[in-house]
C-alpha positions as CSV (number, residue, x, y, z in Angstrom):
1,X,-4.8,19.9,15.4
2,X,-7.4,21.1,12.8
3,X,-5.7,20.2,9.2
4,X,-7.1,23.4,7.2
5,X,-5.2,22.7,3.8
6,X,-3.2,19.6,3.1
7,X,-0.7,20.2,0.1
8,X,2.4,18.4,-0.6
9,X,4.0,14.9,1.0
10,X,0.8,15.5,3.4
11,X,-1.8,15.5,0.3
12,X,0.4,12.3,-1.4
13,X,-0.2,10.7,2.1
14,X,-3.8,11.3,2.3
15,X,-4.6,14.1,4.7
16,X,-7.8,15.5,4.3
17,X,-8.7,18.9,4.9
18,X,-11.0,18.7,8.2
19,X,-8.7,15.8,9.9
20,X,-7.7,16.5,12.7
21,X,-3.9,14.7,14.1
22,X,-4.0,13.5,17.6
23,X,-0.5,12.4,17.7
24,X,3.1,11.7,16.0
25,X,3.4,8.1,16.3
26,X,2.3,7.4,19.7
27,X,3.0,11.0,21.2
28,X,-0.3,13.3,21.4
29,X,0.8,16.8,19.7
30,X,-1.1,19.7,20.2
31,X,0.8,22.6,18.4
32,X,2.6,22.9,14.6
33,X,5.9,23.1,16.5
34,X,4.9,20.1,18.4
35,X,4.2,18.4,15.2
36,X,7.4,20.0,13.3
37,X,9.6,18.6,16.0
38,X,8.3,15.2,16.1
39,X,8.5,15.2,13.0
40,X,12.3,15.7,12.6
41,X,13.2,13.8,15.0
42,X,11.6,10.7,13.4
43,X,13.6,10.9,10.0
44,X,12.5,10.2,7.0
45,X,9.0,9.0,7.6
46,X,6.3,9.2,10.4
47,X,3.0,8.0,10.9
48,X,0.2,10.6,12.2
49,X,-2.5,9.4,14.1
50,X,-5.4,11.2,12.4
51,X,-9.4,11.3,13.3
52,X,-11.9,11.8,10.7
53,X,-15.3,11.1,10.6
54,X,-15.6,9.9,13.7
55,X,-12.8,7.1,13.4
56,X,-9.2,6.8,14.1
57,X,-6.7,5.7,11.8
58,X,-2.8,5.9,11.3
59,X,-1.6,8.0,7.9
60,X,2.2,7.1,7.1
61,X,3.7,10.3,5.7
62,X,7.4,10.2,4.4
63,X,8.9,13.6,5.5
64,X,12.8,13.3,4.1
């Protein structure tokens, strides 16, 4: 998924625009639902898997 604007607990967390998240923790998303129910489920913080630039890295993003 193509981050287009990051705002909020994603900006704070260090999204980029132009990331792109391959996964919820270990689980590959590939919708906003997808991403919105992983999410939830997780509680109060999750770490996104995230490529940019050509390089993988983990973002921790507190959600509650």
């Amino acid at each position: 998924m193509f981050v287009e604007r990051a705002e909020g607990p994603a900006a704070a967390a260090g999204l980029r625009r132009g990331d792109v998240i391959l996964a919820v923790g270990s689980t590959p998303v590939s919708s906003v639902e997808q991403l919105l129910e992983l999410s939830e489920q997780a509680g109060n913080s999750v770490a996104l898997l995230v490529q940019r630039n050509n390089q993988r890295t983990y973002v921790p993003l507190q959600t509650g």
